[in-house]
Backbone as CSV, one residue per row, in Angstrom:
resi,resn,N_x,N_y,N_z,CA_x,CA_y,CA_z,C_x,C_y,C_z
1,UNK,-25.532,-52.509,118.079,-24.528,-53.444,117.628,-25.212,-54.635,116.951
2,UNK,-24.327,-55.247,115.933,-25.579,-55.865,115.107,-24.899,-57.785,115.496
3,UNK,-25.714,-58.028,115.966,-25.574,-59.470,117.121,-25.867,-61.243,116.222
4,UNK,-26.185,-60.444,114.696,-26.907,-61.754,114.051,-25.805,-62.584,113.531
5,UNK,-25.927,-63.695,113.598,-24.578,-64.832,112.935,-25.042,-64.358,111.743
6,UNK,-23.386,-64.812,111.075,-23.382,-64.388,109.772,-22.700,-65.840,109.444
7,UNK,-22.914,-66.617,108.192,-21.982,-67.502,107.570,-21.537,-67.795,107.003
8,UNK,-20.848,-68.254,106.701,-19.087,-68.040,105.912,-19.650,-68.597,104.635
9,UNK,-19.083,-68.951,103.755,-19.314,-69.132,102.152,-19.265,-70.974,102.512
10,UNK,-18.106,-71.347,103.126,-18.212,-73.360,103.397,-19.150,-73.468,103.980
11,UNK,-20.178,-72.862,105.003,-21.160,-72.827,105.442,-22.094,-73.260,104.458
12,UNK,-22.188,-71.703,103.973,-23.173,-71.876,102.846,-23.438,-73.259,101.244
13,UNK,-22.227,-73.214,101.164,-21.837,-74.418,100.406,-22.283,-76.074,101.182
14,UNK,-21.739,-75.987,102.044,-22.042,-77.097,103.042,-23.828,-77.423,103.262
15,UNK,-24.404,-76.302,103.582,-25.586,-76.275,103.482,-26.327,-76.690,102.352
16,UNK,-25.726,-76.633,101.171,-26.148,-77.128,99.892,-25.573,-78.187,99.216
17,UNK,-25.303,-78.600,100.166,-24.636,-79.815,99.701,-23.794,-80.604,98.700
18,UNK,-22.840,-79.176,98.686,-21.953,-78.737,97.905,-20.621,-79.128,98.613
19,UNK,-19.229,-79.570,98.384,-17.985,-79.536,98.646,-17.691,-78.070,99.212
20,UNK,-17.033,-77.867,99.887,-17.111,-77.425,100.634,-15.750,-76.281,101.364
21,UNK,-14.761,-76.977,100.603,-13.349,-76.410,100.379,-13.062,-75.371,99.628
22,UNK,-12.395,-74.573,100.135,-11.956,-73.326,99.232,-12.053,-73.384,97.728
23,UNK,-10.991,-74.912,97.378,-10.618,-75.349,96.242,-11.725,-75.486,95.261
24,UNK,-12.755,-76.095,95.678,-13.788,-76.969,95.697,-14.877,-75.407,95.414
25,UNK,-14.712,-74.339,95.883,-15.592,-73.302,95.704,-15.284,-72.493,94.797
26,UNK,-13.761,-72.483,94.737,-13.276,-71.097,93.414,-13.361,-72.211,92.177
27,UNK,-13.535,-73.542,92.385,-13.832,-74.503,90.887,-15.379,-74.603,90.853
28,UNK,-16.192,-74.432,91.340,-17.874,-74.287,90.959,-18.089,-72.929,90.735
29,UNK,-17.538,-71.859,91.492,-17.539,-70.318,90.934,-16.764,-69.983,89.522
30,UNK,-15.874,-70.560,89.178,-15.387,-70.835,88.003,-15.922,-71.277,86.669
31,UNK,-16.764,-72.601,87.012,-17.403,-73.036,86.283,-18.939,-72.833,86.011
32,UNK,-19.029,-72.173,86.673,-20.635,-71.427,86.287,-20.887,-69.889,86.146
33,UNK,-19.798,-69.061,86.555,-20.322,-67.833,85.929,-19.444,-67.407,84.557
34,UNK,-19.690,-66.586,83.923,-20.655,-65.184,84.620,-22.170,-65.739,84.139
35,UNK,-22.703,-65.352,85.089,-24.289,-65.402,85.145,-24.667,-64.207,84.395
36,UNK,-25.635,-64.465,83.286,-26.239,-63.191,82.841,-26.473,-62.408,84.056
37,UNK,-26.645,-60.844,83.721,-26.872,-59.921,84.174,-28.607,-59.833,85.051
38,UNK,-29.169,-59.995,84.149,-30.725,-60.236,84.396,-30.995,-61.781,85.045
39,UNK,-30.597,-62.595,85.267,-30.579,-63.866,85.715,-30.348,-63.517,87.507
40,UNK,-31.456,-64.421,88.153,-31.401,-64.436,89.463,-30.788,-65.179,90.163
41,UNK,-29.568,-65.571,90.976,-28.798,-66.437,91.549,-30.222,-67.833,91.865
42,UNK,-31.185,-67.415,92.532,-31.826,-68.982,92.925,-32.738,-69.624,91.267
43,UNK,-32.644,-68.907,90.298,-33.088,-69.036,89.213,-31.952,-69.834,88.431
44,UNK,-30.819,-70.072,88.295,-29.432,-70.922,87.668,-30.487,-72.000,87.222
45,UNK,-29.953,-72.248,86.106,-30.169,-74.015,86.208,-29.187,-75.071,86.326
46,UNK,-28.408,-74.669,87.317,-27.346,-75.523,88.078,-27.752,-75.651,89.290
47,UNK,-28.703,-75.361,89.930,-29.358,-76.111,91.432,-30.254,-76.944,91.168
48,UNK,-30.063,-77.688,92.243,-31.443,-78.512,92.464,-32.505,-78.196,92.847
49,UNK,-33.720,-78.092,93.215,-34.904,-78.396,93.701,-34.727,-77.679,94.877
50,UNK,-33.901,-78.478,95.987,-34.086,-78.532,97.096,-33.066,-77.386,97.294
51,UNK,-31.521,-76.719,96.688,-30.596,-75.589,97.079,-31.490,-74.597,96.266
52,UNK,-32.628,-74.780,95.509,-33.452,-73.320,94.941,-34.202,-72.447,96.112
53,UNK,-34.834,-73.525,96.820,-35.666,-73.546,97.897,-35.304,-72.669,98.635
54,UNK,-34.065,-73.605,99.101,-33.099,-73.299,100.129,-32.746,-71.407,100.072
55,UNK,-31.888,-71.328,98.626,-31.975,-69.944,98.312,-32.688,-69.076,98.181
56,UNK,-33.700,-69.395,97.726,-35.211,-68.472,97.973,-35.203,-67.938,99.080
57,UNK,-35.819,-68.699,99.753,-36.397,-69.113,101.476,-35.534,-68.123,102.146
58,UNK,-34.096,-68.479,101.684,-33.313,-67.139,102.733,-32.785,-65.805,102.322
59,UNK,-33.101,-65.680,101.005,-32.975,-64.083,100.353,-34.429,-63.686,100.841
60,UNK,-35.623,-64.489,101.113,-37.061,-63.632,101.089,-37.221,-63.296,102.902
61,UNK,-36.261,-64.235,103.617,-36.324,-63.996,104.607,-35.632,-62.896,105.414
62,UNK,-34.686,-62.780,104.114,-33.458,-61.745,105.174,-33.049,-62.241,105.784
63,UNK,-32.654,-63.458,105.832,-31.556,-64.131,107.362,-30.163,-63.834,107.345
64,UNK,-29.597,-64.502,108.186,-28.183,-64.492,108.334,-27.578,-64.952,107.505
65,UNK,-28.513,-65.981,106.237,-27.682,-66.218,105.369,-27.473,-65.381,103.999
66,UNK,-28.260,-63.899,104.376,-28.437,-63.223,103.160,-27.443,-62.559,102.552
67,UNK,-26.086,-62.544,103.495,-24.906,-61.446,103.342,-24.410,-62.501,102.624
68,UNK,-23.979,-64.289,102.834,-23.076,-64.664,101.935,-23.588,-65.737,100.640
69,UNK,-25.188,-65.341,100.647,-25.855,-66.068,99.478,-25.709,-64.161,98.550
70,UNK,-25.910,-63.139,99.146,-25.388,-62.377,97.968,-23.527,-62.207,97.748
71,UNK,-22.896,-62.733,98.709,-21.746,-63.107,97.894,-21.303,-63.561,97.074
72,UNK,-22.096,-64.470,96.966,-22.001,-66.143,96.242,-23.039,-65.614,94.710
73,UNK,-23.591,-64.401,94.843,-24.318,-63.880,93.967,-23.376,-62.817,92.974
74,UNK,-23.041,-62.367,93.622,-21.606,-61.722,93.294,-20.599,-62.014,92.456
75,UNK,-19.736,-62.922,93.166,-18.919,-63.903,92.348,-19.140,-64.641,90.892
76,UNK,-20.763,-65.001,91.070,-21.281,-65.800,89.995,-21.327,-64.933,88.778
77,UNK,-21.960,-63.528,89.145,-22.283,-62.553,87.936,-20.975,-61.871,87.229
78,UNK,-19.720,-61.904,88.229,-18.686,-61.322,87.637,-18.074,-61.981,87.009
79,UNK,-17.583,-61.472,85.276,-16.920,-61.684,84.565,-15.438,-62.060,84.594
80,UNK,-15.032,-63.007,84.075,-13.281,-63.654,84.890,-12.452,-62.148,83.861
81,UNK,-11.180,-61.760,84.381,-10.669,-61.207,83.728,-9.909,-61.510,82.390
82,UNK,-9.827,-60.351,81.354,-9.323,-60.964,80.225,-8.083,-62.164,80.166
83,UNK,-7.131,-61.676,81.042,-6.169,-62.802,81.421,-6.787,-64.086,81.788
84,UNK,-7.181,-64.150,82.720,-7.987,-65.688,82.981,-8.645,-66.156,82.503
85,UNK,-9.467,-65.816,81.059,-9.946,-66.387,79.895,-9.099,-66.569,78.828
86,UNK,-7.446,-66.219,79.006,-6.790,-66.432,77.830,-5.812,-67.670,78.648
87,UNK,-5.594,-67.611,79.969,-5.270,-68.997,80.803,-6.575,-69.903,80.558
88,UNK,-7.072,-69.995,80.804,-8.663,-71.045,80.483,-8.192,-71.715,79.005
89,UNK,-8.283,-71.048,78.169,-8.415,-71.074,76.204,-6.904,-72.024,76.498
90,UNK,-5.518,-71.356,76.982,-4.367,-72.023,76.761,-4.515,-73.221,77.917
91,UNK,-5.240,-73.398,78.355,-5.096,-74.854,79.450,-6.181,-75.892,78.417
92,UNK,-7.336,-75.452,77.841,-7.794,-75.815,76.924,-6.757,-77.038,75.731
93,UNK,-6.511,-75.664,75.365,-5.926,-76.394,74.240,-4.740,-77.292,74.436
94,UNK,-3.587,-77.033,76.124,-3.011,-78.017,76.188,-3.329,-79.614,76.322
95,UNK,-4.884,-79.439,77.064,-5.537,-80.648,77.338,-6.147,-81.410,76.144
96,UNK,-6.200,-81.157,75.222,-6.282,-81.288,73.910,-5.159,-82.278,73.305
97,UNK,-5.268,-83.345,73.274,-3.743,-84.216,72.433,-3.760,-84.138,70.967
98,UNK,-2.451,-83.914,70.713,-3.046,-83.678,69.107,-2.728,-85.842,68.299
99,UNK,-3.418,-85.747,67.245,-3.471,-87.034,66.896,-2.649,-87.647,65.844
């Protein structure tokens, strides 16, 4: 039976000193992928220093945090669907005032 804590994605976020809320997670997963294909989640150049580390350290370790730092790996690389890039483009352009 497999006995190791596992932690949740606010965990993981929290740990990086990241916001920490649902809300707060599907708007940074939003705004940073899709991650190239060939691009390594602790490689982004949207971390700091110290959450690269952090990510390294526990993909090389295999810890408990490895199941939801490859979640969070996941999310990043997948492409939003065609619909939600044509909501994106039309929220765009409403935010847009014309002059």
């Amino acid at each position: 039976m497999d006995t190791a804590a596992h932690h949740s994605m606010q965990e993981l976020f929290a740990q990086l000193g990241l916001p920490d809320d649902e809300a707060s997670i599907d708007s940074f997963v939003q705004s940073h992928r899709p991650l190239p294909c060939e691009a390594r989640l602790p490689e982004a150049d949207f971390w700091s220093d110290a959450q690269r580390a952090f990510l390294k350290e526990k993909l090389k370790d295999d810890s408990d945090w490895a199941m939801v730092i490859d979640d969070l790996n996941t999310r990043l690389h997948e492409h939003p669907a065609p619909e939600a890039l044509k909501k994106q483009a039309g929220d765009a352009d409403a935010s847009v005032s014309p002059h």
